[in-house]
C-alpha positions in Angstrom: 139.4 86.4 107.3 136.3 85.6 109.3 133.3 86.0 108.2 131.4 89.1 109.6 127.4 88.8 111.2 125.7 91.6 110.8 122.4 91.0 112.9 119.8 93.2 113.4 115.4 93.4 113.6 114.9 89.1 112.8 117.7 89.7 109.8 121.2 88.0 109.6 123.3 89.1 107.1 126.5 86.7 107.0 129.4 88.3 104.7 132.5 87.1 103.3 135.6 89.1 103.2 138.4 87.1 102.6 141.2 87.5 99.8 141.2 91.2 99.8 137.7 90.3 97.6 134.7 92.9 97.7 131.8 91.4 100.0 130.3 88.3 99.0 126.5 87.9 101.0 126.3 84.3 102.2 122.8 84.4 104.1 120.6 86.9 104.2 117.1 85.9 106.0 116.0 84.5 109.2 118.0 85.5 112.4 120.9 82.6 113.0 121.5 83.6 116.6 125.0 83.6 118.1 127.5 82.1 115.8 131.4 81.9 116.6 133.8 82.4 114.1 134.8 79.1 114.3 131.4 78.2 113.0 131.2 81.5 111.1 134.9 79.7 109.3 133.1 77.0 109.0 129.6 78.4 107.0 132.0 79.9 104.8 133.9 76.8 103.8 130.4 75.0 103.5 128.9 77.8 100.9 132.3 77.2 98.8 131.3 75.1 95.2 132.5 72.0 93.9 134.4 74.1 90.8 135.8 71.9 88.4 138.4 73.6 85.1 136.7 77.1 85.3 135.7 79.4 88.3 134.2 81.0 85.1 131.0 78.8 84.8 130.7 77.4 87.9 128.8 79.2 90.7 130.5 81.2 93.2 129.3 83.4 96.0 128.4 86.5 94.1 129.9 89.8 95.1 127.3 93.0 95.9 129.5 94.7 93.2 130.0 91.4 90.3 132.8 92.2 88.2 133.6 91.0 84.9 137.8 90.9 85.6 136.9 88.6 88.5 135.0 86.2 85.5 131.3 87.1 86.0 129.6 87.0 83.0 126.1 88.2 84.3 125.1 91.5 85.0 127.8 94.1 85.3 128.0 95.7 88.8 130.3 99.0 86.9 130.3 99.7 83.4 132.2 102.9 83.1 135.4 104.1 81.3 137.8 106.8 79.5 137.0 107.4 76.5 137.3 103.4 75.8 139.8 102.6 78.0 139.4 101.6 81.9 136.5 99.5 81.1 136.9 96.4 82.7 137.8 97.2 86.5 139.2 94.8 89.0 139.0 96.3 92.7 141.0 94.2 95.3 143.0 94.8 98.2 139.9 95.4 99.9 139.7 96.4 103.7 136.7 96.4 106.4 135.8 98.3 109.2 132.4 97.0 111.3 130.2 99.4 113.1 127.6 97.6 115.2 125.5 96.8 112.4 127.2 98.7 109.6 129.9 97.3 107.0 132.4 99.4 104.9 134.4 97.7 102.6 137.2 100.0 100.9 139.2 98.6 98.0 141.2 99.8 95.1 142.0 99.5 91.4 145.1 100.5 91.2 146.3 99.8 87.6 142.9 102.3 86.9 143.4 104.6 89.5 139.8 104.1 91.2 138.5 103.3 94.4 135.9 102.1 95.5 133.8 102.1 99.3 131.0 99.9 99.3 128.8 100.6 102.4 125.8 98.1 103.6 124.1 97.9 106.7 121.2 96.2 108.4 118.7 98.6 110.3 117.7 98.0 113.6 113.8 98.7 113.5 113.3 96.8 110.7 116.0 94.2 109.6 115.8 95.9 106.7 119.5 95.3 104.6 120.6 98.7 103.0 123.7 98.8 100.5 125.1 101.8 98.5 128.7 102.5 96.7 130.8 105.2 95.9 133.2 105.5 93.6 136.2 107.7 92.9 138.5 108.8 90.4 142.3 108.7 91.3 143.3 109.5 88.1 144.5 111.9 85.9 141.4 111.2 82.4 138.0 111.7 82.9 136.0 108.7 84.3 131.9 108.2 82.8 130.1 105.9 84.9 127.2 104.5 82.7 126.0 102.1 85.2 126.3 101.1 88.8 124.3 97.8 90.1 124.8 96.4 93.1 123.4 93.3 94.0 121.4 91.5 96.8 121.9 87.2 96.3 118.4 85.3 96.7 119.0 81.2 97.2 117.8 78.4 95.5 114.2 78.4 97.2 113.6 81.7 95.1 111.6 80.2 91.9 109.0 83.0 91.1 109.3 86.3 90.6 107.1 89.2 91.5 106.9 92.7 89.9 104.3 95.1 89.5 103.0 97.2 87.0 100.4 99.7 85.6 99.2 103.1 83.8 97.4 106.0 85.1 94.3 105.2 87.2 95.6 101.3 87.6 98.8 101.8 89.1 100.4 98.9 90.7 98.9 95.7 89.2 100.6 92.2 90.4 101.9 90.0 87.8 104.4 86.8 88.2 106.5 84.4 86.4 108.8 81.6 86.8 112.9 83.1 87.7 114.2 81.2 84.8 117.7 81.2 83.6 118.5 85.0 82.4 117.1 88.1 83.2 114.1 89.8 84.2 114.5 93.5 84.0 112.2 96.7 84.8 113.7 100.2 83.9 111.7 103.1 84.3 113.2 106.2 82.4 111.0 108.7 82.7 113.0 111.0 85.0 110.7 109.7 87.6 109.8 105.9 89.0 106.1 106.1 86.7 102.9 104.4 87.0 104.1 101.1 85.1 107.1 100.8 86.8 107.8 98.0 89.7 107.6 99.6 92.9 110.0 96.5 93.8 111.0 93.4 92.4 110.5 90.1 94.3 111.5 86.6 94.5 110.4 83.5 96.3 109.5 80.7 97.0 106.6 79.0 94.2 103.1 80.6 95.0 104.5 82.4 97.9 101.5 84.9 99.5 100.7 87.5 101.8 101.1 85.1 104.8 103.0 82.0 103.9 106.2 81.2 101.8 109.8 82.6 102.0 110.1 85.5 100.0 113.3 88.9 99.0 112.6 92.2 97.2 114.9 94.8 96.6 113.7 98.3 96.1 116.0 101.5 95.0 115.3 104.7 96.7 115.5 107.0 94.3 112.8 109.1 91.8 114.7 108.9 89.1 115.6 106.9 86.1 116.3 103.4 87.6 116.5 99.8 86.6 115.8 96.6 89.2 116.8 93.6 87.9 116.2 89.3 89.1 119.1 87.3 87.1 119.6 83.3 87.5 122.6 82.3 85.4 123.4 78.9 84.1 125.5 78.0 87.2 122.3 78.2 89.4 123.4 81.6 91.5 120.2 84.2 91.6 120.3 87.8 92.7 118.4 90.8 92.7 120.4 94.0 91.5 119.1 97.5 91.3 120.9 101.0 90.3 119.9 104.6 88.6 120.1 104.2 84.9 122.3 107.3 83.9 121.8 108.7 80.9 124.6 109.8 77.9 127.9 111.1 79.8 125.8 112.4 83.1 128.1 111.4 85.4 131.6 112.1 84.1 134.0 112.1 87.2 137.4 114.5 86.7 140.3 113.5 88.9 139.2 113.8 92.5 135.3 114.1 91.8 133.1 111.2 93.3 129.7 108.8 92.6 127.6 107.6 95.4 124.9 105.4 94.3 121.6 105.5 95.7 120.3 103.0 98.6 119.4 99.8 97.3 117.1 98.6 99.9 116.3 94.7 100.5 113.5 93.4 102.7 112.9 89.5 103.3 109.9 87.9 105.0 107.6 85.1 105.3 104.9 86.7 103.3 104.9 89.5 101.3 102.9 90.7 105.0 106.2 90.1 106.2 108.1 91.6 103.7 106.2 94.4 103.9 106.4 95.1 107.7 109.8 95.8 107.4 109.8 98.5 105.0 107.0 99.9 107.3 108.6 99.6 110.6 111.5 101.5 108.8 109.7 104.2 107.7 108.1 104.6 111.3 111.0 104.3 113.0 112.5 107.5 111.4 112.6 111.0 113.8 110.9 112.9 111.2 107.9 110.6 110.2 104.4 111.9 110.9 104.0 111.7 114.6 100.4 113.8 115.0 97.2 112.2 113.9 96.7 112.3 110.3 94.6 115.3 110.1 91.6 114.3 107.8 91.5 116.2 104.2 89.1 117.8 102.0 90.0 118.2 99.1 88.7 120.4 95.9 89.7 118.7 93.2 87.2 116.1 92.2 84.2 118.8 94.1 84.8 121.7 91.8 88.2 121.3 89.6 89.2 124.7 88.1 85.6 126.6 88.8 87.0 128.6 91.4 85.2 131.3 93.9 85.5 132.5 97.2 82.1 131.8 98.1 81.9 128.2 97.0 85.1 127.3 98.5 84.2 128.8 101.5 80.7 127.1 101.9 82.8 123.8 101.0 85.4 124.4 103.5 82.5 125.0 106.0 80.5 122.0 105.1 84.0 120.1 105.5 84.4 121.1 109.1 80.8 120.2 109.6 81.3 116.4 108.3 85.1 116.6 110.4 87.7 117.5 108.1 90.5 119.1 109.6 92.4 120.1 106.6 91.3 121.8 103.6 93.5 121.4 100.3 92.7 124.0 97.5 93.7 122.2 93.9 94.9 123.2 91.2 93.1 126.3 89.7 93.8 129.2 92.0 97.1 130.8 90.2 97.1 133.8 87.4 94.9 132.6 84.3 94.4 128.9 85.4 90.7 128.2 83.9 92.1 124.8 82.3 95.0 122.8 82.2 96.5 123.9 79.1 97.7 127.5 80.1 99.7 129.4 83.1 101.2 126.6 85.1 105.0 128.0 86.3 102.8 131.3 87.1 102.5 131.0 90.5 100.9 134.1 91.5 97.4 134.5 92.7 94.8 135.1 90.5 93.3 138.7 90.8 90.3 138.0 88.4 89.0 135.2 90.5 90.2 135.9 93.7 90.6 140.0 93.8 91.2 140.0 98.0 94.3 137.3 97.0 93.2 133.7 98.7 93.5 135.2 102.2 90.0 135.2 102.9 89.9 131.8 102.0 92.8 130.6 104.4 91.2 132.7 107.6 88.3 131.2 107.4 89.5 127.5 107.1 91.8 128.2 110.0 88.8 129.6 111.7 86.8 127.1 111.2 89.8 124.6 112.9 91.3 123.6 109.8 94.8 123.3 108.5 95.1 125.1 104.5 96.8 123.5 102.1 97.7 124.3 98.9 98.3 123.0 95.2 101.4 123.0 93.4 103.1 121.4 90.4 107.0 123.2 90.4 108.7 121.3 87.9 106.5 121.7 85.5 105.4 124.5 82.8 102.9 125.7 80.2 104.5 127.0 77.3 101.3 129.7 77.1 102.7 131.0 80.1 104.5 134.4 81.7 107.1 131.9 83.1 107.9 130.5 79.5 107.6 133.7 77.7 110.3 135.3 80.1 112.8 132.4 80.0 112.6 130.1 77.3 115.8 129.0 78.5 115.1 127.5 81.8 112.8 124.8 80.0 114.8 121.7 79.0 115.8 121.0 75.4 117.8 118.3 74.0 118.4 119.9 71.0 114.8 119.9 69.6 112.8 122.2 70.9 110.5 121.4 74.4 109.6 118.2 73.0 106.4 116.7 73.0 103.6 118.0 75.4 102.2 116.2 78.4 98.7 117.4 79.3 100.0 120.6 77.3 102.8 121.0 79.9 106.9 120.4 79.7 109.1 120.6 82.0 111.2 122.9 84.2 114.8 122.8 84.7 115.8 122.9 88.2 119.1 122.9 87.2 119.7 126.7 86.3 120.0 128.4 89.5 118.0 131.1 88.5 114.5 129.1 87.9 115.6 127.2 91.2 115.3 130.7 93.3 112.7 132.1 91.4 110.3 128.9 92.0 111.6 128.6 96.1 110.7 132.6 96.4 107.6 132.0 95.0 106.5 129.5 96.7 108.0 130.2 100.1 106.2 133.5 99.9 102.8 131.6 99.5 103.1 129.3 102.4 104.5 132.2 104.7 101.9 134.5 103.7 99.0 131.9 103.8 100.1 129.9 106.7 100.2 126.8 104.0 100.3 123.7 106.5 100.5 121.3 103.7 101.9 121.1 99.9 100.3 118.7 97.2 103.4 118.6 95.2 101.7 117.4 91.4 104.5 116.0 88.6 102.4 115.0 85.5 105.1 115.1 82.8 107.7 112.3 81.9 111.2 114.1 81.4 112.0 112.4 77.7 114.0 115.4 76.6 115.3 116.6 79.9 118.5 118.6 78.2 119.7 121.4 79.9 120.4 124.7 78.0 122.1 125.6 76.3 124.3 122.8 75.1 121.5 120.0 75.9 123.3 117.5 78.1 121.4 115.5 80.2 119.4 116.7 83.5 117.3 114.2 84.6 119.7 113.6 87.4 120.5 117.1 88.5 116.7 117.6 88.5 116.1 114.6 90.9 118.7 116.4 93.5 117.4 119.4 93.1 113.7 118.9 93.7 115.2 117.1 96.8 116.7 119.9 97.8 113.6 122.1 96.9 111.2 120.1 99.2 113.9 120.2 102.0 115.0 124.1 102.0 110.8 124.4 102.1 111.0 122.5 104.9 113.5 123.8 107.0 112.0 127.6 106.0 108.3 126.8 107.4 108.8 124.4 110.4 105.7 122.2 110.0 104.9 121.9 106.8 103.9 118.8 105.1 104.4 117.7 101.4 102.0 115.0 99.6 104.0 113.3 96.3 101.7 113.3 93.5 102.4 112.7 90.0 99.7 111.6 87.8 98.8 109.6 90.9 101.1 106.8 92.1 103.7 107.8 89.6 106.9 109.1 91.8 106.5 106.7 95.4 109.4 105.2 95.9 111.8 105.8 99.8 113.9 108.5 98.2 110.5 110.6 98.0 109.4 110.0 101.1 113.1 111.3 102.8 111.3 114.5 102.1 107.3 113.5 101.3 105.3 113.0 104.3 102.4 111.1 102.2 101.8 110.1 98.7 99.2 109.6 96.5 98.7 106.2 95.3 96.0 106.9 92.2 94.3 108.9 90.8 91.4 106.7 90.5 89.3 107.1 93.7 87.3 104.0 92.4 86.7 101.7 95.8 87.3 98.6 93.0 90.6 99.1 91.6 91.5 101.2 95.1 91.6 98.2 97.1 94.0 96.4 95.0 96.0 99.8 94.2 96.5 100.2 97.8 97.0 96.9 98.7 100.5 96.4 96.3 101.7 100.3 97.3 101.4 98.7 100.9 104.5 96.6 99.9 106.5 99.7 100.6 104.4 102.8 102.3 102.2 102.1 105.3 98.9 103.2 106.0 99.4 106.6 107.4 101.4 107.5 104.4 99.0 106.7 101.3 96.5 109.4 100.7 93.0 107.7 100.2 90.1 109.7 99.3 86.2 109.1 99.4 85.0 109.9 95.8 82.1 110.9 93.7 79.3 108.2 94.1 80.1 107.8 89.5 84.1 107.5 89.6 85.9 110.4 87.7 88.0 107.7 86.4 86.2 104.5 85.8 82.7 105.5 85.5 81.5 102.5 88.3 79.1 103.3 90.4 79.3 102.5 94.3 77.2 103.2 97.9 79.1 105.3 100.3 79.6 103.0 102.3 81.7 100.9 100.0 83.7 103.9 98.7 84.2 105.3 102.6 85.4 101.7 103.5 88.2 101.3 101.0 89.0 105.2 101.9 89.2 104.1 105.8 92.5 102.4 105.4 95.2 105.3 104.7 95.4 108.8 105.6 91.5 109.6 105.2 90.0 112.6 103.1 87.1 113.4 101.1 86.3 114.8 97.5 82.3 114.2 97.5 81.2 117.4 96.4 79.7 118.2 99.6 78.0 121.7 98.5 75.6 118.9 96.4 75.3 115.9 98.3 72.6 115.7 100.1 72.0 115.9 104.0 71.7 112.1 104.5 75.0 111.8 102.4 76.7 114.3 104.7 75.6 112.5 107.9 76.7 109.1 106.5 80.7 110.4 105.7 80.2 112.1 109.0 79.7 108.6 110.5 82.4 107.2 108.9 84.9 110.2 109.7 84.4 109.9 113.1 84.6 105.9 112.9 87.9 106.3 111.2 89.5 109.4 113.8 88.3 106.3 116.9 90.7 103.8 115.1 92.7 105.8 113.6 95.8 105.4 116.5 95.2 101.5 115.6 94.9 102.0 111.5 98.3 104.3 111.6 100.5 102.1 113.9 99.4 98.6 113.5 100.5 96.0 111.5 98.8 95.5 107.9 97.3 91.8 107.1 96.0 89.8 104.2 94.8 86.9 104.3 96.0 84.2 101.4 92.0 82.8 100.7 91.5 80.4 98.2 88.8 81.8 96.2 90.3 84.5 94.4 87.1 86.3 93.9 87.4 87.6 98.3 89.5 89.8 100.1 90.5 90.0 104.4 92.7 92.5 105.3 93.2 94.3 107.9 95.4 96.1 111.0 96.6 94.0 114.0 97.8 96.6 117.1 101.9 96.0 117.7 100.4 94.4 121.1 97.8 92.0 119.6 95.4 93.9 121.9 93.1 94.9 118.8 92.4 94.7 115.0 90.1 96.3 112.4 89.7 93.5 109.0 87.3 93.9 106.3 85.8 91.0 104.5 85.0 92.0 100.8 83.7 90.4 97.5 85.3 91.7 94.3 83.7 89.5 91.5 80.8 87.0 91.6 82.5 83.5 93.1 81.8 80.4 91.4 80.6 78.7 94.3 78.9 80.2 97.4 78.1 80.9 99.8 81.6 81.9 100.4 82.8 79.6 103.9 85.3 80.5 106.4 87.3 83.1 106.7 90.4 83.0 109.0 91.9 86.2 110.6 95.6 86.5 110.2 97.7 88.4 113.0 96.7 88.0 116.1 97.7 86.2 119.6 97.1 81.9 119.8 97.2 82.5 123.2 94.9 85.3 123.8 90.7 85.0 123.4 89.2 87.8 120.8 85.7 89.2 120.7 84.8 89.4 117.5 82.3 92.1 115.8 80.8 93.3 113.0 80.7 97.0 112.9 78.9 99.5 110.5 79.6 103.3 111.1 77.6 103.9 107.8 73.7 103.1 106.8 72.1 99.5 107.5 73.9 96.4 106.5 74.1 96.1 102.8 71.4 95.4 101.0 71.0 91.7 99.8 73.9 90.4 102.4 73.1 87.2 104.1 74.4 87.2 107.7 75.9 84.2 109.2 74.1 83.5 112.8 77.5 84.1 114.7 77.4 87.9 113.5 74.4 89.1 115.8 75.5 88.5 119.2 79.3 88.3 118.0 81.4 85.5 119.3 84.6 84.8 121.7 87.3 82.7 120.3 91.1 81.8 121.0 93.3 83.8 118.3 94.6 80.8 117.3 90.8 79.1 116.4 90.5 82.3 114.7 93.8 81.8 113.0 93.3 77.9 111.8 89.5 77.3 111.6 88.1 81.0 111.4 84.6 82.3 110.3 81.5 82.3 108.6 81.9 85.0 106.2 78.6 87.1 105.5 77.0 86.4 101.6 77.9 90.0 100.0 77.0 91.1 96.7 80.3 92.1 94.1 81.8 95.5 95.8 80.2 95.3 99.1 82.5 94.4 102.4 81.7 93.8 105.9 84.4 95.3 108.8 85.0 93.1 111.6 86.0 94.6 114.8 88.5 92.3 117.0 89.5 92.9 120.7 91.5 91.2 123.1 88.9 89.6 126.0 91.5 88.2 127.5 
């Protein structure tokens, strides 16, 4: 059989079918154009190897679903069986149907009694390739899927690996390595993605950057227990796999019942910018993504953090409308005997001692003062000094020892009794109706390491995954509107099967403009601008201790969905005028900052920084030139501005909505009266940058003059 070409947004995806064989990927990358299936016959023959005695240890185009009957010895795509037996399965017989862009490839074991529908697809925003499988049981015995993998091929140009990793308050730290021969794996089984874990796993081509070199990653949607996966075996063939790790017996299929994996997503790109467009142009191109302006938020947390009164909130929600807020989010603190973290959470209920008129007061007058409310919430989680725990022990999970270990004096909730699942949806839809809530802050702080559901203890980790789904959605659907930030201890739970229900997330919970830069930079790989909540902090980070001018700190902030936890009851009124410069600099680009398309520049000294937002018509861009450590040489030279128009002349700027130029910065001479050059002088000759001192930047505005 033919080869099938599946095209779509730059991406060709070629696929083998032949022999009744599951689909084997032959090219995935750069658009081939029209290809006849005489030359389609023909690419197919060409990828076939030289295989001498053994089809065993030669290389061979690799299936999305590798199977050990077929004589892979690498990664398994299944492992799953009954009770010992039905272990090694061999699907064949396989079928295709083709839907525009869309494969489905049905096969059968029949000697096992499973089948098997693999479905992959290639979006048309993005080029982005999607793949999933589902597996049923035909038979008679039980069926316990311990592992489903499916896998994405990568070609011989793919020598270094990329991953990520981190802790709380330095999520998302860049590290690489050469793809040897084995494996590189990253599992995350926490019940949630977790601040170390990859947010994708990457190969490319050696020293590949943000703007040059040819590079894959595969990322699994899903905010669960997962594993990702870059293998190169000794016959030369690499591929990135990814799949949920499933823990002991939690998927058990009787006869009839089915699995469906989650989506394994795969981007491609020259440059991670690339790369990283596609995953962006994805998430814009779905109906339900955020469509109004990103409303900008206060936020209480870092201003007052449990110390909690209707007067100071009030005065804070007032001196946020004066600076241009338009959304005020009350943190955590406000529910029934909530002075610290270590009591009450699961109790939510509105605090009479603090707040004897309930929080209504509080919501009026935000909303009269133009601003949306929001509120804070952490559902799946639980205090054990609380009513919640004291009235049904049994809803917390247990795997046979008691609640486990605490997590900032908290376990966990189990959304799998129906029971807790109403009582925490009543409680909270009754809040957002009766407050008008615009907008949840959804908090998950605690790892589920004993997730075992009462009473007999088997796991929930995946049960609780669907069910917060579910949670967020039925929230959804019950107040029209409402929009849900992903927190969990920061950037610990951002991943796309989040964000089918999140409308932002929360990259860290370091508001540090330092480590934020780079934070937001690698969460960029996957979530856009107007998706990643980013904050202007305390002058003294809550996190780091560092000290930096507001106009560093509101810089870094500019670049995502903007908002604000300067304690504005005590900064002062030259403070307040300065973010109030820099909210209304942000809300004039802001239709630019939310729908453009993010840059970095690969510069040599590793001690600088240029990124930016290009507008989709290379009409306009916004960069920002920064110095993170002391160079070794300086001053620091040119700097070239990636993404826009050879053909087009750009005015270029340098703006400052904030106080006067840094001090100590050395100006280049081009930077007074600004300069006109082609895009493409821009692009290959560039710059003088300005001389800045460590944590200081410079924004650059760009317009098309011609």
């Amino acid at each position: 059989m033919t080869p099938i070409h599946l095209r779509a947004g730059g991406t060709s995806l070629v696929v083998a079918v032949d022999g009744g064989r599951l689909p084997r990927i032959l090219h995935w990358g750069h658009d081939l154009g029209e290809i006849g299936d005489g030359a389609l016959a023909d690419l197919r023959l060409a990828a076939l190897p030289a295989i001498g005695d053994s089809a065993v240890t030669y290389p061979q185009p690799v299936p999305v679903l590798p199977q050990l009957a077929e004589g892979w010895l690498g990664r398994p795509g299944l492992v799953a069986d009954s009770d010992g037996r039905r272990w090694a399965p061999k699907f064949r017989d396989a079928t295709v149907r083709v839907d525009g862009t869309a494969l489905v490839s049905s096969a059968r074991d029949p000697e096992y009694g499973l089948a098997l529908e693999i479905e992959i697809q290639v979006l048309a925003a993005s080029g982005l390739v999607r793949q999933r499988a589902l597996v049923r049981n035909e038979a008679a015995a039980p069926y316990r899927i311990n592992a489903l993998e499916l896998a994405l091929p990568v070609p011989a140009e793919a020598t270094e690996i990329l991953d990520l990793t981190g802790r709380w308050a330095l999520e998302r730290v860049p590290q690489r390595r050469p793809f040897h021969v084995g494996e590189w794996v990253r599992t995350s089984r926490g019940g949630k993605p977790g601040l170390e874990h990859t947010l994708l796993l990457a190969a490319g081509e050696q020293g590949f950057g943000f703007r040059h070199g040819l590079v894959w990653a595969t990322h699994l949607a899903w905010s669960g227990n997962q594993v990702l996966a870059a293998e190169r075996t000794p016959a030369g063939t690499r591929h990135l796999s990814a799949g949920e790790v499933l823990l002991p017996s939690e998927m058990v299929l009787g006869p009839g019942d089915t699995y469906r994996s989650p989506w394994q997503y795969g981007s491609w790109g020259v440059g991670l910018d690339d790369l990283a467009a596609r995953f962006h142009r994805h998430l814009r191109s779905r109906p339900r993504h955020p469509r109004s302006p990103r409303p900008v938020v206060l936020n209480t947390w870092e201003a007052v953090y449990f110390e909690h009164d209707l007067d100071t909130l009030t005065a804070l929600a007032e001196r946020g409308a004066e600076v241009g807020a338009e959304r005020f989010v009350l943190d955590d603190g406000w529910f029934l005997g909530r002075r610290d973290d270590t009591t009450s959470l699961g109790d939510w209920t509105v605090d009479p001692a603090v707040w004897p008129e309930g929080l209504e007061p509080l919501a009026a007058r935000v909303r009269e003062l133009g601003l949306d409310f929001g509120l804070w919430f952490e559902p799946e989680m639980v205090n054990l000094d609380s009513d919640l725990a004291r009235d049904h022990p049994e809803w917390i999970f247990d795997a046979g020892h008691g609640a486990g270990p605490p997590s900032r004096y908290q376990h966990v909730l189990d959304l799998g009794h129906p029971d807790a699942y109403a009582h925490l949806f009543d409680r909270m839809s009754a809040l957002v109706g009766a407050l008008g809530i615009s907008y949840i802050k959804w908090d998950h702080n605690r790892y589920l390491l004993d997730a075992g559901h009462t009473p007999d203890g088997r796991p929930g980790v995946r049960a609780q995954v669907e069910a917060t789904y579910r949670l967020m959605a039925e929230l959804k659907a019950a107040h029209p509107g409402l929009e849900i930030e992903s927190c969990a201890s920061g950037g610990g739970r951002v991943d796309l099967g989040i964000l089918e229900y999140a409308d932002r997330v929360w990259p860290s919970d370091c508001n540090d403009p330092h480590e934020r830069l780079e934070i937001q930079r690698f969460t960029g790989l996957l979530v856009p601008p107007e998706m990643q909540g980013t904050h202007i902090g305390a002058e003294e980070s809550h996190t780091t201790h560092r000290t930096h001018p507001l106009d560093y700190r509101a810089e870094k902030a500019l670049w995502g969905h903007l908002g604000v936890e300067v304690n504005l009851l005590t900064a002062d009124e030259r403070t307040r005028a300065a973010i109030a410069r820099w909210i209304a600099f942000h809300k004039r680009h802001r239709a630019l900052l939310h729908s453009g398309d993010v840059v970095h520049a690969d510069l040599p000294d590793a001690a600088l920084r240029l990124e930016g937002v290009v507008a989709t018509d290379r009409a306009e861009a916004l960069y920002a030139f920064s110095v993170v450590e002391r160079p070794a040489t300086w001053p620091p030279g040119r700097i070239r501005l990636p993404g826009l128009d050879d053909e087009r002349d750009y005015a270029v700027e340098a703006v400052d909505p904030g106080d006067a130029p840094a001090a100590g910065a050395v100006l280049p001479p081009w930077q007074r009266p600004g300069v006109v050059l082609p895009g493409r002088v821009l692009r290959l000759v560039g710059i003088e940058a300005p001389s800045l001192d460590v944590d200081r930047s410079v924004l650059l505005h760009v317009v098309a003059a011609s």
